[in-house]
C-alpha positions in Angstrom: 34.3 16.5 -18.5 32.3 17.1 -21.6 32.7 20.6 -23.4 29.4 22.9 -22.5 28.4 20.0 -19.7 30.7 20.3 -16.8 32.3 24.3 -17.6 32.0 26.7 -14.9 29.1 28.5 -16.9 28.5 32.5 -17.1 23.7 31.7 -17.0 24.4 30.1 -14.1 21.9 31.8 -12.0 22.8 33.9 -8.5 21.9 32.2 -5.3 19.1 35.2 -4.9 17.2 34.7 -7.9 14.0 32.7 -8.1 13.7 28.8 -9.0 16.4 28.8 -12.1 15.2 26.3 -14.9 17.5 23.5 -15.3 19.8 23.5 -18.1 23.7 23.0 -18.5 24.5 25.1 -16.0 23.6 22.4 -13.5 27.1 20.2 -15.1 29.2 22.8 -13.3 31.7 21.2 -10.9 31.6 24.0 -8.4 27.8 23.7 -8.3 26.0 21.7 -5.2 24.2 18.8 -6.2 21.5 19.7 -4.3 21.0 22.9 -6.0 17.3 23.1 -7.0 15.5 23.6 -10.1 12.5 23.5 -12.3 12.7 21.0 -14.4 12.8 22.0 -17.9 9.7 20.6 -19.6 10.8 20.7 -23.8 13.1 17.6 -22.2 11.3 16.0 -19.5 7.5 17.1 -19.1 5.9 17.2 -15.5 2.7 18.0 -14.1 1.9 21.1 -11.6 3.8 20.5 -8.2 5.9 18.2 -9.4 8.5 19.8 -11.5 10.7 20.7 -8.8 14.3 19.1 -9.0 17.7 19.1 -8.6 20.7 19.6 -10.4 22.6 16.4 -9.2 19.4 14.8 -10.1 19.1 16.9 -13.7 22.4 15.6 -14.8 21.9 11.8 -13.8 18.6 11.7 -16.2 19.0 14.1 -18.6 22.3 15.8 -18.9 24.8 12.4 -19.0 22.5 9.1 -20.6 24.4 9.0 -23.3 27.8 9.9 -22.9 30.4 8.4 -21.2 30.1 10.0 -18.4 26.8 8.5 -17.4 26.1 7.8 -13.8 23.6 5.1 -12.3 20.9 6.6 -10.1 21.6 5.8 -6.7 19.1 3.2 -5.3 17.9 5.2 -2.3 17.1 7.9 -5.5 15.2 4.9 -7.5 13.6 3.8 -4.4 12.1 7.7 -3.7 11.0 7.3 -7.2 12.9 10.3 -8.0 15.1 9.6 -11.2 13.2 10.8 -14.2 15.5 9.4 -17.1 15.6 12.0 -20.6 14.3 8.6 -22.6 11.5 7.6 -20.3 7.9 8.2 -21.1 4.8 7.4 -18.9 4.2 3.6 -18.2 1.0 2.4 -20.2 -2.0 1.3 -18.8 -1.6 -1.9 -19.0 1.6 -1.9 -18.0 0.7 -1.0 -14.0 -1.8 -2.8 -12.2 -4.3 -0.2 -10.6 -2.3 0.2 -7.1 0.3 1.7 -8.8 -0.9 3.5 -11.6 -0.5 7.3 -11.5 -3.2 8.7 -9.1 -1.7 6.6 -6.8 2.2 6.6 -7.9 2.9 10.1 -9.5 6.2 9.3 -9.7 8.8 12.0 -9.7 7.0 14.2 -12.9 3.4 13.8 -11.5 2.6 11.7 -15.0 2.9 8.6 -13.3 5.9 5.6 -13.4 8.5 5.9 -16.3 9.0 3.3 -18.8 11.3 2.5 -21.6 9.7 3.4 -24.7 7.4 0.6 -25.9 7.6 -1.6 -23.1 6.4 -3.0 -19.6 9.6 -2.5 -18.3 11.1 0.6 -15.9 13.1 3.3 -17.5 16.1 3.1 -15.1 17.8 -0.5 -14.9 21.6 -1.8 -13.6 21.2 -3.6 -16.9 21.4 -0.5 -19.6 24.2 1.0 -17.9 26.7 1.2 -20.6 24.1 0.0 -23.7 22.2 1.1 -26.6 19.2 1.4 -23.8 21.9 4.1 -22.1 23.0 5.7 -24.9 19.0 5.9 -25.5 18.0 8.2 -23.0 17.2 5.2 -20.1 19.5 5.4 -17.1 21.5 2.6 -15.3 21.0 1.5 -11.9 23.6 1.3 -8.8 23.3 -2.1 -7.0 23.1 -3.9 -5.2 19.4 -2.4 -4.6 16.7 -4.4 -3.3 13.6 -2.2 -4.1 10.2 -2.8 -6.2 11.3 -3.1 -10.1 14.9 -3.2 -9.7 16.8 -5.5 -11.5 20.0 -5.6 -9.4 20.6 -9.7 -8.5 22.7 -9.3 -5.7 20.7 -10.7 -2.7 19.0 -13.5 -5.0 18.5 -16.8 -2.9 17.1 -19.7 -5.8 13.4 -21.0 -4.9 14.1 -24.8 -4.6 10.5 -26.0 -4.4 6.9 -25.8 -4.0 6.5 -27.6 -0.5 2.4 -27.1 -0.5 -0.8 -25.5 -1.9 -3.9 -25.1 -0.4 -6.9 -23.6 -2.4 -9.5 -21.1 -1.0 -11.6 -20.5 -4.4 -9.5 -18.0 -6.2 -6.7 -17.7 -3.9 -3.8 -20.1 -3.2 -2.0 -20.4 0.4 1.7 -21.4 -0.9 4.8 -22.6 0.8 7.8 -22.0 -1.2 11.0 -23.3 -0.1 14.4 -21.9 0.1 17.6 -23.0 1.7 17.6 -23.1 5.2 20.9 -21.3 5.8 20.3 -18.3 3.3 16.4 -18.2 5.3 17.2 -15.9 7.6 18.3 -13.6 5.8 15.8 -13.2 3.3 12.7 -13.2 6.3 15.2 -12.1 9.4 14.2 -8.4 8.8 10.3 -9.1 8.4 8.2 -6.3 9.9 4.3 -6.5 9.8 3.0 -6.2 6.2 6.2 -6.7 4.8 6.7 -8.2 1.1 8.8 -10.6 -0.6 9.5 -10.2 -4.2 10.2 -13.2 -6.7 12.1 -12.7 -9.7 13.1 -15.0 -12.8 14.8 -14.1 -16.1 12.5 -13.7 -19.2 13.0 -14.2 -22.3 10.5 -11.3 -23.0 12.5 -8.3 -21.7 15.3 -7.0 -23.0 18.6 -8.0 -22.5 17.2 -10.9 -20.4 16.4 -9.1 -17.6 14.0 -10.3 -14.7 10.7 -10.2 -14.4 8.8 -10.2 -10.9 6.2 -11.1 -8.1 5.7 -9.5 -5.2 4.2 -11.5 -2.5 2.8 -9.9 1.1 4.6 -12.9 4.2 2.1 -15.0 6.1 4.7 -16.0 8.1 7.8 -15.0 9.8 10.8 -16.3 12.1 8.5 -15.6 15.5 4.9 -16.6 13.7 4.9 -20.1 12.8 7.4 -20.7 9.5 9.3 -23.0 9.3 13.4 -22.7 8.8 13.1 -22.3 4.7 9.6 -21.3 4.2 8.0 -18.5 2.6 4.4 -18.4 3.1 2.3 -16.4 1.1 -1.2 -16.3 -0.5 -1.7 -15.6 -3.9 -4.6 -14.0 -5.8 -6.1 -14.9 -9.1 -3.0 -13.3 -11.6 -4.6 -10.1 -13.9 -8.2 -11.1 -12.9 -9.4 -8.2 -14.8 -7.5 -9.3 -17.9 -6.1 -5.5 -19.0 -2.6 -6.1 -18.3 0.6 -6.7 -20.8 1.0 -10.6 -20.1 5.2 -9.4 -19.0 3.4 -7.9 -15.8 1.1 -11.7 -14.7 4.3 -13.4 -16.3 6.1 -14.8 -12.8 2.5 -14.7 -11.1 1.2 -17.0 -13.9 3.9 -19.4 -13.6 3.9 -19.4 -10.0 0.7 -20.0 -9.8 1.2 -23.1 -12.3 3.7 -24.8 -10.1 3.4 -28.3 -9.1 3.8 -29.6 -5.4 7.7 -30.4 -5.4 11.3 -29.7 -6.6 10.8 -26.0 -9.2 11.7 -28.1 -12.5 9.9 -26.8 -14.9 12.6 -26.2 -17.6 12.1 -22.5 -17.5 15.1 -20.0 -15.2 15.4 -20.1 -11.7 13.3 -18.3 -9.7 14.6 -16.2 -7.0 13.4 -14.5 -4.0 14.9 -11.3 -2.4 15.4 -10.2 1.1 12.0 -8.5 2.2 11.4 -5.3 2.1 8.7 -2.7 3.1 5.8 -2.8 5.6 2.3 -1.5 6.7 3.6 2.5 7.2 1.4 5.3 8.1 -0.3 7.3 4.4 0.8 10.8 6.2 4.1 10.7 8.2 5.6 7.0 6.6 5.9 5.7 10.5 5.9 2.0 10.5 3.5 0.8 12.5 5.1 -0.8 15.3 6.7 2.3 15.9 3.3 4.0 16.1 1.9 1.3 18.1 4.8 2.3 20.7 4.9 5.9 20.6 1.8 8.1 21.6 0.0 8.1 18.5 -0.2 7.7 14.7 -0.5 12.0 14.0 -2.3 15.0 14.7 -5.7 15.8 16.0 -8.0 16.7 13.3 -8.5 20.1 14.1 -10.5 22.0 16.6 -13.4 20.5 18.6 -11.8 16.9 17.4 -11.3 15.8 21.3 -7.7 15.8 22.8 -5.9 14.7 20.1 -3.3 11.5 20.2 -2.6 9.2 22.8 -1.3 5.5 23.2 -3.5 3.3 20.5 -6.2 1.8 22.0 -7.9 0.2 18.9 -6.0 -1.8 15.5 -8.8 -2.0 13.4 -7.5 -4.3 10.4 -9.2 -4.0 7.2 -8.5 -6.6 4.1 -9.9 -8.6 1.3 -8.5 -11.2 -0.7 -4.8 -11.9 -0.6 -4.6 -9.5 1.6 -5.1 -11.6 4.7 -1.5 -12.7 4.4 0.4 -9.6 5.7 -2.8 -9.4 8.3 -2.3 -12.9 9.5 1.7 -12.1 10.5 1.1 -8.8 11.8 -2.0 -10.0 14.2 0.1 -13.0 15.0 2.9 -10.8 15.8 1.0 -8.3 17.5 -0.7 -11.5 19.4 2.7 -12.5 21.2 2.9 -9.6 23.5 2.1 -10.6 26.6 -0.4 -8.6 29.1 2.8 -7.1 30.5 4.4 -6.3 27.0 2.7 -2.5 26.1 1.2 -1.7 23.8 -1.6 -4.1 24.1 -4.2 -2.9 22.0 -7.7 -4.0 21.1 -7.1 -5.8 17.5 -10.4 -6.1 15.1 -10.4 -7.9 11.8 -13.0 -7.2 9.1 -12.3 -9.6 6.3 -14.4 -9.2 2.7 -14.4 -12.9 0.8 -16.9 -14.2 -1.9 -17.7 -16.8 -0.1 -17.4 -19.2 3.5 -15.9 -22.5 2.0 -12.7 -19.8 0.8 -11.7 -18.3 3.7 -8.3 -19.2 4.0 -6.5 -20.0 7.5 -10.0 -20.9 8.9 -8.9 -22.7 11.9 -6.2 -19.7 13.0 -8.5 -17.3 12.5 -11.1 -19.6 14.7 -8.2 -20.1 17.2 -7.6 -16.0 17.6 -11.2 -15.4 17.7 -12.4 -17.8 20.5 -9.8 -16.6 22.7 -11.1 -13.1 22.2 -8.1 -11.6 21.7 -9.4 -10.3 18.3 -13.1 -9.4 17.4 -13.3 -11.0 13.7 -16.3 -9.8 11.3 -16.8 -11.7 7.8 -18.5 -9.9 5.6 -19.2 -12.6 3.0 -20.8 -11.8 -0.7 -22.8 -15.2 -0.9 -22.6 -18.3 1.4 -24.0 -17.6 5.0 -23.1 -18.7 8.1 -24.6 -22.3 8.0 -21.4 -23.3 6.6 -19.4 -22.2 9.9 -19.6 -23.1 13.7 -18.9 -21.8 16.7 -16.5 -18.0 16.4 -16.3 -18.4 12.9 -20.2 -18.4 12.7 -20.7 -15.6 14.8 -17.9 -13.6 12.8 -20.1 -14.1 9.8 -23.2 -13.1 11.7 -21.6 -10.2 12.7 -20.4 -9.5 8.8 -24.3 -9.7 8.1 -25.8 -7.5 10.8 -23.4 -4.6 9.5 -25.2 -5.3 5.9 -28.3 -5.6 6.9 -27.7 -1.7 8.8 -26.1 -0.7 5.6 -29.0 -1.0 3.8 -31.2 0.8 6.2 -28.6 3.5 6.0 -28.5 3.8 2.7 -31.9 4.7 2.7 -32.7 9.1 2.2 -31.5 10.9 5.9 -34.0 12.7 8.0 -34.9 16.5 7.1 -34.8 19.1 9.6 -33.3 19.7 13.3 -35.9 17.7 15.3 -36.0 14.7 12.9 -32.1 14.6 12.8 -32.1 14.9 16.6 -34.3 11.7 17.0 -32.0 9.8 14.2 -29.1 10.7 15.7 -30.4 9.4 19.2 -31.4 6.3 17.4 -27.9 6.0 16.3 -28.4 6.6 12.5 -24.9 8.0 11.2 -24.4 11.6 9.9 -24.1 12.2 5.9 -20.5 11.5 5.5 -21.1 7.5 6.2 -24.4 7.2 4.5 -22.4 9.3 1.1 -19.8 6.2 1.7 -22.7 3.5 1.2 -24.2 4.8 -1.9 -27.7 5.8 -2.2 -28.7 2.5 -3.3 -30.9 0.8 -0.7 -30.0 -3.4 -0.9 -26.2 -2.4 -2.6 -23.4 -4.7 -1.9 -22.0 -4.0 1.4 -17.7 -4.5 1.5 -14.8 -4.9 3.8 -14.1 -1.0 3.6 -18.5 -0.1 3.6 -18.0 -2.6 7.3 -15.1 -0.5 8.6 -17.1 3.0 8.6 -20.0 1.4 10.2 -17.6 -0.2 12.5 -15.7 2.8 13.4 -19.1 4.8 13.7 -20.8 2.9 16.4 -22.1 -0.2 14.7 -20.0 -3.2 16.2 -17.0 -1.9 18.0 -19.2 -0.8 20.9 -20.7 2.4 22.2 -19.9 5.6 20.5 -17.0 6.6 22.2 -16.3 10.3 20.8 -13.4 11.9 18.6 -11.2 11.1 21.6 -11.4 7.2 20.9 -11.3 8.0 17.3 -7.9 9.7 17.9 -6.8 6.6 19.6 -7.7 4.2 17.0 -5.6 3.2 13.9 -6.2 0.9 10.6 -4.4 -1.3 8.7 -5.5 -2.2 5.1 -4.7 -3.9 3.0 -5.9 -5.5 -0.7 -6.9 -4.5 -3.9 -7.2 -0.6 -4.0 -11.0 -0.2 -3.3 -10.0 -1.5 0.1 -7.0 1.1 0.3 -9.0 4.0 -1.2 -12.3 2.9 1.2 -10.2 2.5 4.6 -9.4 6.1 3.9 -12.4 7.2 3.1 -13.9 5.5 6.4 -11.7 7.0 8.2 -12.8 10.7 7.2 -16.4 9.6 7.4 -16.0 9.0 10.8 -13.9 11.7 11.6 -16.8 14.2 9.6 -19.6 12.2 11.6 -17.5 12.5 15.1 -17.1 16.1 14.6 -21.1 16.5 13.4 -22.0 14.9 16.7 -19.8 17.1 19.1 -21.7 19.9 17.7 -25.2 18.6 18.0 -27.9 19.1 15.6 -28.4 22.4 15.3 -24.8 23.5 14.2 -24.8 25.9 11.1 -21.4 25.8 9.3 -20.9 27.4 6.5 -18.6 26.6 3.1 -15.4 27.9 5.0 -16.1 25.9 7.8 -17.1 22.5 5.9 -14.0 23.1 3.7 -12.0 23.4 6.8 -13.3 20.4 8.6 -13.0 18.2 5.0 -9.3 19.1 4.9 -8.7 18.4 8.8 -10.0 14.6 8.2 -8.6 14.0 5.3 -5.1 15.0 7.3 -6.4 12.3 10.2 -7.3 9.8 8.0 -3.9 9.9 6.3 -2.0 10.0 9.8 -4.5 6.9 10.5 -4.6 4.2 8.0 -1.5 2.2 7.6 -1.0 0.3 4.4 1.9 -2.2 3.0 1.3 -0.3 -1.3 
């Protein structure tokens, strides 16, 4: 080993003394791994509460890029996001879409993904193992590791055509085809929400590494693909335009396919076995595995009702793209038979621009007349003239909820006896109207729908914290549907708990603080999302 790296070293700290900075001392071969740390920041800088390490994890990113003795991060590591290589700095702006920029993704120093210097592309790769990139600062990559942003090729099936494309305004139902025999396993392992991620060499990354696409599954082995197909739906690539053109790259191209054999002169494109799932914000408990067990999480605190039990309610939540990992985990949740528990109430509320781009119309039609699920279109523009039958009343339904958002959104009532005669009326508590805006005739949303849903509005008579408690949702979209199912989901946990105490409850700061941090802790055992 490396003089000053690897030595049994004298500032080695005692096992009693408080968190050590790390530092050589963490190279020593007697040393655990696991030994913990504060990570030093003059090398790697890190925000408040997240600058606790370990040594094992101190020498693969900063003590051995660069020597011969460099190790690759271990996938499970890269996959925890908790390799923080010496030569990384923060990913750019434009280099993240918003879903995964750093209030949502902290990344393992708190300042958000790590990059290589200058670049779109991650700071720990299989590809700089044993380069200038290593020698560098950036840190190689065990494979095979089939994980977001990793560049390991070892489960890479090619993409052999384009078998069909229909178009819903700005998004694109695809069927991409793959050979039949390698099918199974790519999809075998599909859980609801789970994603598929395409990959292709570039030209623009270095060391012709790949660039990729991840795509949500429509469709799986028990829910109507075909042997070979991959079934996605594809949003408008970048529609914001603020992104590096590398991170649209395989989206753009994708998107410019024609109907037929992939020949467009350019590298293969490859998909990867899927991965990931809708999983619970708090705990990380997939949600068929919730859906089985008594409950999602906690109760939020006292006076919240009894707390969990089996789910009674899947309330799904989506815009956009997002329908695809909806439509394979209602159509997988729609096989169970009466027999099969759990059999729980299943709700969509779907946001779209407009009726004529609503995409898997006549499924959703299908689901919806059968009344195995309640489906609510809340549609920008384009009523429901354009629809008949379930699909008309789903958009009726979409427009009732706007049409009591915008009463809501109107000033509350002012003292005890007005707010007992709203509340009897059915007018919602502060937390919901806060969610709408003050803006009476605002645009109304997917996410604004869900907190008048879960407040009384559609979903039936208010049935208390209990049914609250019993009741879980699954978003998914662009992250003011993420962000908004969790903020519905406090709102009415904060208007359940306002109710149970009547009108003339008095709380104080301590107490509303208290109650704020109890459903923010059921919201996040509550919501289920795939990002």
């Amino acid at each position: 080993p490396p003089a000053g790296l690897h030595a049994d070293n004298t500032d080695a700290p005692t096992p009693t003394d408080p968190l050590p900075t790390c530092g050589p001392w963490c190279g020593s071969a007697s040393l655990d791994p696991g030994a913990e740390c504060a990570m030093d920041t003059s090398l790697v800088p890190c925000a408040e509460g997240h600058c606790r390490t370990t040594c094992g994890l101190w020498n693969v990113s900063v003590l051995l890029p660069g020597t011969k003795h460099a190790t690759p991060l271990s996938c499970q590591d890269f996959a925890d996001f908790r390799g923080y290589p010496v030569g990384g700095v923060p990913c750019a702006a434009r280099c993240l879409p918003e879903e995964i920029r750093p209030d949502r993704y902290a990344g393992p120093t708190g300042l958000g993904l790590l990059c290589a210097p200058g670049t779109c592309e991650p700071a720990t790769q299989a590809r700089y193992s044993g380069t200038a990139k290593g020698a560098a600062g950036l840190v190689g990559l065990a494979c095979p590791c089939n994980w977001f942003g990793s560049d390991c090729a070892d489960g890479w099936v090619p993409v052999r055509a384009l078998k069909s494309r229909a178009r819903h305004g700005a998004l694109e139902a695809l069927v991409l085809e793959v050979a039949p025999e390698a099918w199974e396993g790519l999809v075998g392992g599909l859980a609801p929400g789970g994603v598929i991620r395409l990959q292709a060499v570039s030209n623009a990354t270095w060391g012709r590494g790949p660039v990729e696409q991840p795509y949500a599954l429509a469709a799986g082995v028990q829910t109507g693909a075909q042997r070979g197909e991959l079934h996605v739906l594809a949003g408008e690539p970048d529609p914001a335009g603020d992104l590096d053109p590398l991170v649209s790259e395989l989206a753009r191209r994708v998107r410019a396919l024609p109907v037929g054999p992939v020949d467009d002169g350019l590298p293969a494109i490859h998909a990867n076995p899927v991965v990931g799932g809708f999983m619970a914000r708090g705990e990380g408990k997939p949600l068929l595995a919730a859906l089985a067990s008594d409950g999602p999480g906690a109760r939020a605190g006292p006076g919240a009702g009894r707390g969990p039990g089996p789910v009674e309610d899947v309330v799904f939540v989506a815009a956009g793209s997002g329908l695809s990992a909806v439509r394979h985990a209602l159509a997988l949740l729609l096989l169970r038979t009466p027999t099969d528990p759990p059999r729980p109430r299943l709700t969509l509320i779907y946001g779209l621009r407009d009726c004529s781009h609503l995409p898997y119309a006549t499924e959703l039609a299908g689901w919806a007349a059968t009344g195995r699920v309640r489906l609510i279109l809340v549609v920008s523009r384009g009523g429901a003239e354009e629809f008949e039958g379930p699909l008309k009343g789903a958009v009726e339904a979409g427009e009732a909820l706007k049409r009591l958002a915008d009463g809501w959104r109107q000033p509350g009532p002012v003292g005890w006896l007005r707010k007992l005669v709203a509340q009897a009326r059915g007018r919602p508590p502060a937390p919901v109207r806060a969610m709408l805006g003050p803006d009476g005739g605002g645009k109304t949303y997917a996410q604004d729908a869900l907190a008048l849903a879960l407040t009384g509005g559609v979903l039936g008579e208010r049935r208390g914290m209990d049914a609250l408690a019993r009741t879980v949702v699954v978003a998914c979209g662009r992250v003011a549907v993420l962000d908004g199912a969790e903020r519905a989901l406090r709102a009415a946990c904060a208007a359940e708990r306002a109710r149970a105490r009547g009108p003339f409850w008095r709380g104080g700061a301590r107490r509303r603080a208290a109650d704020e941090l109890a459903c923010a802790e059921f919201a996040r055992q509550r919501l289920f999302a795939n990002i």
